[in-house]
C-alpha angles and dihedrals in degrees: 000000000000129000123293118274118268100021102143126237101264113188128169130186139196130171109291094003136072116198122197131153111274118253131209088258093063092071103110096042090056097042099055088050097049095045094050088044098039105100085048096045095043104074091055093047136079119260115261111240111264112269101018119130116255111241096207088062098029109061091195085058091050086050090046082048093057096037092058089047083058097063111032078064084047091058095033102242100111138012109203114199136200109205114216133194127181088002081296125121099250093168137280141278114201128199099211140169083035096177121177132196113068096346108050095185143150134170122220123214130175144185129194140192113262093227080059100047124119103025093096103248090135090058098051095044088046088063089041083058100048096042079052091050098040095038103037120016089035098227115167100206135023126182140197117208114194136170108267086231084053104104107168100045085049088051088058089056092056096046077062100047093219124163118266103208096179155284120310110202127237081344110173132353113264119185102332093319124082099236138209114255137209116211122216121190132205119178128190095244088060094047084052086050097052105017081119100054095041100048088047095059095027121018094040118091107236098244080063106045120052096208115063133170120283112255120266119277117215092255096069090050083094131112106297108190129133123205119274077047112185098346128104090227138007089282117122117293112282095012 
């Protein structure tokens, strides 16, 4: 099964780190990733309907998977990101419910590989998604929901700096159990305020900005996932 035909290339870089859809070919890659991660990543994530496949072990679901990515791009609701380091599949950050009229909204969630964790790569994909959302697609507003226990990805939100609004109840189902959300908010007329800041620290490649972030402690190396985390919309994990 390949894409449908037509979907444009879509890359994004940071820093470090280089985004792009993930294609059919990137199975194995995500797989392994997903297989070695998954009994980090699944208590973060929502429950897959009973009786799917599982992409990280079907390789056809994980092509379905990457053909409705497609098109949800395709129609605008949802951008769906692997994030890449080195060349290698860290995990993805996904600009998702991107709804338009009076609203122009999306909402970003992430995933990483825990051998990639607390080096800031999230953070940094988080800002190439929003520059992507603000500058190119002209949303007005993006958001980050997270677990309240769920300190690194909280921490995340802090390195950021980006605005908690409140707590959403029994938000969104997370691994069997509706779970409490934070909601974190980000306007266009923020990311205009401090687009400067942010790309120094976090869009400039090292060699060419003489501040750069502070190395991981050994705190930030847990588990690092929003919710939604690794899906393109609140559905179940690896729909």
């Amino acid at each position: 099964m390949s894409h449908p035909a037509g979907a444009p290339p879509l890359r994004l870089r940071g820093a470090r780190v280089t985004m792009r859809p993930l294609e059919p070919s990137d199975f194995e890659a995500w797989s392994e990733v997903r297989l070695r991660n998954a009994a980090w990543l699944e208590p973060w994530e929502p429950q897959r309907l009973e009786g799917a496949p599982d992409p990280a072990r079907d390789r056809q679901a994980f092509e379905r998977r990457c053909a409705a990515r497609d098109r949800e791009r395709q129609m605008g609701t949802a951008y769906a990101l692997g994030l890449f380091v080195d060349g290698a599949l860290a995990g993805e950050v996904n600009l998702s419910n991107v709804a338009r009229g009076a609203m122009q909204s999306g909402t970003i969630g992430y995933w990483i590989d825990r051998e990639r964790a607390g080096r800031d790569y999230v953070a940094e994909g988080v800002v190439v998604v929003v520059r992507f959302a603000f500058e190119d697609l002209g949303l007005h507003r993006v958001e980050v929901c997270v677990i309240p226990r769920n300190h690194n990805s909280r921490r995340v939100m802090e390195k950021l700096g980006l605005r908690q609004e409140g707590l959403a109840e029994r938000f969104l189902e997370i691994n069997g159990t509706w779970e409490d959300h934070l909601r974190f908010g980000f306007t266009a007329e923020e990311w205009h305020t401090r687009r400067e800041e942010l790309a120094a620290r976090w869009l400039v490649p090292a060699s060419a900005s003489p501040s750069r972030r502070p190395p991981a402690s050994r705190a930030d190396r847990s588990a690092v996932s929003s919710s939604p985390s690794g899906s393109a919309s609140p559905r179940r994990a690896g729909s």
